[in-house]
Phi, psi and omega in degrees: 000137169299159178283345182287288218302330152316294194319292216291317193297303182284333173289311177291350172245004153293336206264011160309306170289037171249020186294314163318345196250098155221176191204142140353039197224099198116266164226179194275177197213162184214125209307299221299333165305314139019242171325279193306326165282353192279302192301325176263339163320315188287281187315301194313303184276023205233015176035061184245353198259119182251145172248156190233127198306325176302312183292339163304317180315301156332263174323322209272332167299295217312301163359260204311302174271009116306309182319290181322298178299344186241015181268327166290324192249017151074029182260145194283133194290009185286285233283316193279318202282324182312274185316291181340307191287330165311299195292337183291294189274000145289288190316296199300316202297288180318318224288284173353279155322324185283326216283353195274311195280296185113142166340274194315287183336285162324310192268000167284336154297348204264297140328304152299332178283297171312324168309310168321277174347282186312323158279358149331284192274025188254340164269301182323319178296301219259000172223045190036043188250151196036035171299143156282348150224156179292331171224062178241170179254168138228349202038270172264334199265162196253047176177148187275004182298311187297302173337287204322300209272344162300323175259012175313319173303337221246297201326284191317306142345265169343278191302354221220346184233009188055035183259088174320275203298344192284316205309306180296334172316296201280337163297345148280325194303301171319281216307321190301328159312316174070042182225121219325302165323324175291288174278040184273312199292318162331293182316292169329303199275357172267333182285345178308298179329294223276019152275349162231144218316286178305347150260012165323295181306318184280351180249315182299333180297304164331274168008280191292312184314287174330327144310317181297267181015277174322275195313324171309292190325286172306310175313307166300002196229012203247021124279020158281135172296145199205107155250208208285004212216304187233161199119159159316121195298314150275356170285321180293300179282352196271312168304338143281337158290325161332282197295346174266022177287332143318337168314319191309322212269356203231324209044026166251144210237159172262145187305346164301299190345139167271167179282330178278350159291331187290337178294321176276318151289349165298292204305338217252299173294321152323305192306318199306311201311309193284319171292322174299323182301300216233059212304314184269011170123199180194329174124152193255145201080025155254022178262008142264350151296304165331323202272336198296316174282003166269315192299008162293302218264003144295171160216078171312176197277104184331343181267345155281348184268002243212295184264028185036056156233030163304335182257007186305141139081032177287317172307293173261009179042019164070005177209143177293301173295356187254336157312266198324352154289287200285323176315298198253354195054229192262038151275323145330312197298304194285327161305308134344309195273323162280351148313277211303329189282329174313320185268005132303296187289331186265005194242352178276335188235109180305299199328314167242093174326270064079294166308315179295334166325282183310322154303336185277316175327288174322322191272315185258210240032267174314313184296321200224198200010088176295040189240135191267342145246047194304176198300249267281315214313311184284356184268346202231320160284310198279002187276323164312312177283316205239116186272093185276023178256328186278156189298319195282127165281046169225152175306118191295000000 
């Protein structure tokens, strides 16, 4: 292998885990923008850059049925040309890059590099460096959610080619995130087996114990007394998240709410308002215009409003799926619904390990983070969507 190609190979799958790296000069700048105008530049002058029809289809909607939406609903079209040009030039960039190295290859760097990462972030934690709380890990990355949820694919990988010591590293690392969303994705990766037959038995017992437990636990701590300041900690927020669940329906909030239940059901009742108005959408990149004309008929808890976080996660609406709800209406819908039959078929074929990787990425994705090109994303959906192992370049 050439040394450009090693170049092209280790930058581009370092810089998933480049959101955290940016530096100053002028204006800020992030390294993974960079890495990718450098990477493409190589490829343009190595006559390596192909456009692929589908993805073309794709931009010429997102366009077009942008344009229409923001010509009705008057939101400054910067918003939508923004967003476009992101997506445009990570996909296009990633489509390139998979199909010249191919899925395996990529994701065993990908894997080794997370491994890094991970021992990386194990002195950083313990010696407070770049924490995003004093005791949570994030390592390089700039939330430990974001951490959790970038190495899920590598957790799975790992555990599915046996490489036991990678798998436990970076599986502390998660636990070490403490962050809800990771083990949601954990959670996932023991109950997806025992959906098909021949693993039940060998999974389920894990499963149900572990459930079990989780449900004992609460059921013993859940008459302790708990307010918004002491108590149990997870007994504490699973009861305020309960009691704020009317909220979806009211958007009135009780002065208790915590903030990440308030992030999530603020964001989750915009998303409703605007899809029942705007069956088809508003258009991409509008929902933070979109959420500023909703945002009357909340009534958040006064200590958000107090630390002007009342508005979290106006950018991104804290889910991926509840943007593209409001962004595309029920073209979202149909993205969804070709999610799940894609992870029907790849979950159908023992083989691909690495596509199967890419789902617990993809399901908290949709749960969180809404950005629509953070460094990793595209790198991670066209491997999911596409079998870059096979000779046909056209979509599986």
């Amino acid at each position: 292998m050439q040394l450009l190609d090693k170049y092209l190979i280790y930058s581009s799958v370092f810089a998933l885990f480049t959101e955290g790296l940016t530096f100053h000069y002028i204006i800020d700048w992030k390294f993974f923008y960079i890495i990718l105008v450098i990477n493409l530049s190589i490829l343009a002058y190595k006559n390596c850059l192909v456009t692929n029809k589908n993805l073309l289809i794709v931009f010429v909607f997102l366009f077009t049925h942008g344009i229409i939406m923001f010509l009705i609903h008057r939101n400054p079209l910067s918003s939508l040309l923004s967003q476009l040009i992101g997506i445009i030039i990570s996909s296009f960039y990633y489509y390139n890059f998979i199909k010249i190295f191919k899925t395996e290859l990529l994701f065993k760097v990908y894997v080794n590099i997370a491994f890094y990462v991970a021992l990386i972030a194990i002195p950083m934690f313990y010696f407070n460096i770049n924490l995003f709380t004093p005791d949570r890990l994030n390592g390089i990355m700039l939330e430990p959610a974001h951490y959790a949820t970038i190495m899920l694919p590598a957790i799975y990988v790992a555990f599915k080619k046996e490489s036991y010591f990678k798998l436990v590293v970076i599986l502390i690392t998660v636990l070490l995130s403490k962050s809800s969303i990771g083990f949601i994705g954990l959670l996932l990766m023991l109950i997806i087996p025992i959906l098909k037959i021949k693993y039940f038995l060998k999974y389920s017992i894990v499963v149900f114990a572990i459930l079990g437990v989780s449900f004992y636990y609460l059921y013993t701590q859940w008459m302790v007394s708990t307010n918004e300041n002491s108590g149990n900690v997870i007994v504490r927020r699973v009861k305020q998240t309960q009691e704020s669940l009317d909220a979806i329906k009211t958007g009135k909030f009780k002065d208790y709410t915590n903030l990440s239940s308030y992030a999530l059901l603020s964001n989750i009742f915009v998303s409703k308002n605007i899809f029942f108005h705007y069956p088809l959408g508003t258009g991409l990149g509008s929902y933070k215009h979109e959420y500023e004309k909703v945002y009357p008929k909340l009534s958040p808890p006064q200590y958000l409003v107090k630390q002007n976080l009342s508005k979290i996660n106006k950018l991104d609406a804290n889910s991926l799926f509840l943007r593209l709800l409001a962004d595309l209406g029920v073209f979202a819908i149909l993205l969804i619904l070709y999610f799940t039959y894609r992870s029907y078929k790849v979950f159908k074929n023992d083989k691909k390990v690495a596509e199967q990787g890419t789902f617990f990425y993809l399901i908290i994705k949709l749960l969180r983070e809404g950005h629509y090109f953070p460094p990793e994303f595209y790198f991670f959906v066209l491997i999911f969507i596409k079998d870059f192992n096979d000779k046909n370049t056209t979509y599986s």
